[in-house]
N, C-alpha and C positions, 0 to 999 in steps of 0.2 A: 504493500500500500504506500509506503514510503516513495518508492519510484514518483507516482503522481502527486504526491505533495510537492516532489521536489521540482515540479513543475507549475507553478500557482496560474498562469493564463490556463493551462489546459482545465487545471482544475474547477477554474471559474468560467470555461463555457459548459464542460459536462456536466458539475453542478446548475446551473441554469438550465441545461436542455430538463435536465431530470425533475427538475421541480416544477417547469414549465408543464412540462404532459402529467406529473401528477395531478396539477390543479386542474389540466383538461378533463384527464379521466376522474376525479371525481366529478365535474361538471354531465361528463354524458353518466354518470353512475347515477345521479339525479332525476335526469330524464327518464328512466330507467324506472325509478321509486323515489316521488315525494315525499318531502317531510312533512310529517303530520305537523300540522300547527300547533296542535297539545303539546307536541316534543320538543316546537320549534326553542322553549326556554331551557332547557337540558340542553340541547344540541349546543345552544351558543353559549352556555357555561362552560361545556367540554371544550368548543372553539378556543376560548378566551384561557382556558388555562392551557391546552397546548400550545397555544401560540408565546404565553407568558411564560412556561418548561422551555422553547427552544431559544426564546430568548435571552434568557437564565445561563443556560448551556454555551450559545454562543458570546455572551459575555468573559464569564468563567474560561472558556477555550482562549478567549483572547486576552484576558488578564492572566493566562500559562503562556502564552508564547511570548509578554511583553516583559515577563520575569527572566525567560530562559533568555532572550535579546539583552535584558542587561546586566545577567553573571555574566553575559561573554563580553561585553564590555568591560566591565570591573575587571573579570581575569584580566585583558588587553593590558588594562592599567597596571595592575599588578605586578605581569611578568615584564613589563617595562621598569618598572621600579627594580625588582628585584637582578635584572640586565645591569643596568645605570650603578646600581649599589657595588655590585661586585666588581663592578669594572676600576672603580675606584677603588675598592677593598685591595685589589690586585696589587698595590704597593704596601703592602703587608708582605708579600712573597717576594724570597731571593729574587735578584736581578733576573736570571734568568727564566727561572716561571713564573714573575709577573710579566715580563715580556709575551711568550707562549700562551698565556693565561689573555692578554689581551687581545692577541691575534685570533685565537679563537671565539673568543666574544664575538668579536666582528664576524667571523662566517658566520657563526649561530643566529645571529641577530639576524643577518640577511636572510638565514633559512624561516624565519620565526618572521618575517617579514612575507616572504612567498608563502607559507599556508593563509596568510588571510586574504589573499590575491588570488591565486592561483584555482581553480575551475574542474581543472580536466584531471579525473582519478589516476591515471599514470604517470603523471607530473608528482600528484598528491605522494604517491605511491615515494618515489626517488625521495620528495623532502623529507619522510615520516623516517625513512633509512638514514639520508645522512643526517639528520635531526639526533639522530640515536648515536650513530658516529662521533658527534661533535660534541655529544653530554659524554661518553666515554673519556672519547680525550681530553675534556674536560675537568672530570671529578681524577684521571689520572693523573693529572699536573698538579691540582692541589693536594693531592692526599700523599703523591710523592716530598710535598713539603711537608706536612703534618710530619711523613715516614721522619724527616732530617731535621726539623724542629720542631718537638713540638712543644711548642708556647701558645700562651693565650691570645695572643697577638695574631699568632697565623691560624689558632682555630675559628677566630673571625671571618677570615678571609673563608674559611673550609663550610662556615654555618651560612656563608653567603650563595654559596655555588649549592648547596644544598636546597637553599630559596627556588633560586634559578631553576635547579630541576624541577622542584615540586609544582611550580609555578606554572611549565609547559604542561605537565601532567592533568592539572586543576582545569587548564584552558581545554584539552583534549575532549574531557570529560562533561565541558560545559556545550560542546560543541554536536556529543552524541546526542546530549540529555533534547530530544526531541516532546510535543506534544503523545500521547498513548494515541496507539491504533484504534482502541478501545475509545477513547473519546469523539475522536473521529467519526465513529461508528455511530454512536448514540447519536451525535447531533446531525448526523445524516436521517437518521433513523425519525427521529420527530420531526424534522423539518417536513419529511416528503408525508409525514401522517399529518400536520396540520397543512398543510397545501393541497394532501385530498378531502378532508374537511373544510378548506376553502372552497373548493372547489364545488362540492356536494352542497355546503350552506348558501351556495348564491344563490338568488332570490329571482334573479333575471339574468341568465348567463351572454345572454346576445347583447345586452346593453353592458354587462360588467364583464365582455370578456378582453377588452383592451387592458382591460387593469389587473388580469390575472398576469401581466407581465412585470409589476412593479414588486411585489413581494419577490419572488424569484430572483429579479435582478439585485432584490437589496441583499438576501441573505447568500447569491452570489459571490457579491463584491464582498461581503463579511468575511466568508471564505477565503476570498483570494487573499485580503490582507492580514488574515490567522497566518495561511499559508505561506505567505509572501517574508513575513518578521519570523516565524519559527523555521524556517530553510536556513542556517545561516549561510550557504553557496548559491542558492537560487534567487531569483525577482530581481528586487529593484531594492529593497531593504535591506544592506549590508552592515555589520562591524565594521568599521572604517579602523585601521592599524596607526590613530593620530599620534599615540605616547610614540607606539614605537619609530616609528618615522621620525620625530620631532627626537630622538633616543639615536639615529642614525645618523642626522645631521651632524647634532653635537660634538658627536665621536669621529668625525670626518673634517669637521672645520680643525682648522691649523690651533 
């Protein structure tokens, strides 16, 4: 199901088509068998509270995606922080692996700069590897210091690079943590039951069937921008990598 999340236009014309012929077919389902006038106050309680469950539902789905949109922000920040810290820390270590220690900052940083850019899963694939690469030789440059002194001094610099790993890891994780399939589902699920209750409660389908096009469209677009904020690679709604950038120049200017 993920696949077509990670597609938010598709999502938001097939969701439209789907809700679109729900509210038809309850319309001909009416034609079909009238509502008894007696019922007609039950039916529109039923209406009104489905309609109030999916909109419940689609709120809640979109205050989870606007949560999980900004722990991956925060992380951004974070591992920015904890980059920037260490990198300074690195004069705590012998000349020569704070040297080593900074050089490699720099690739990491770049690598750690292309996963929030970067798109295409075989690319992803290469960063995710030298990503792993460059925490190795990384945590081996300082711990090789810890190995030859260890003072409090260079354990700082060792509780820093420690930050730095944990930091990627924290992002990683903020990056899986998607919306549930499971939620997904439900709000699919009432949407298209109060849209054939739409459909069936019209009272004059020929005169109200231009307007069976606006609910449709609205909990569409609702969709597309759940969709759109919780993809962090898909849409139009991205992480923007502003620390780290601003964290790349720094360490680039003379």
């Amino acid at each position: 199901m993920y696949d077509l999340l990670n597609y938010p236009l598709m999502l938001f014309a097939l969701s439209f088509l789907i809700l679109w012929l729900a509210t038809r077919l309850g319309a001909s389902i009416r034609r079909l068998r009238l509502i008894n006038e007696d019922l007609r106050k039950d039916f529109d309680v039923i209406l009104a509270t489905t309609l109030t469950l999916s909109g419940l539902i689609i709120g809640f789905s979109f205050s989870m995606a606007i949560n999980r949109y900004e722990q991956r922000k925060n992380y951004e920040e974070t591992e920015a922080n904890a980059i920037g810290t260490e990198y300074v820390r690195a004069d705590l270590l012998p000349a020569e692996d704070a040297a080593q220690v900074r050089s490699l900052l720099r690739q990491y940083l770049d690598e750690r700069l292309s996963f929030y850019t970067v798109r295409e899963g075989k690319q992803l694939r290469q960063i995710d590897v030298r990503t792993e690469q460059l925490q190795t030789e990384l945590w081996a440059a300082v711990r090789r210091s810890a190995s030859t002194q260890p003072t409090p001094i260079v354990a700082l610099a060792v509780a820093g690079m420690n930050d730095v790993l944990n930091s990627q890891g924290y992002t990683q994780a903020a990056w899986w943590n998607r919306i549930p399939a499971g939620a997904w589902f439900l709000m699919a699920a009432i949407t298209v039951i109060a849209q054939l209750l739409i459909g069936y409660g019209a009272r004059n389908p020929k005169v109200e069937g231009a307007l069976f096009t606006v609910l449709p469209l609205v909990i569409a677009v609702s969709f597309l921008l759940i969709a759109d904020i919780d993809s962090p690679r898909s849409g139009i709604i991205h992480v923007r990598a502003q620390n780290l950038v601003s964290l790349a120049d720094s360490l680039r200017a003379p």
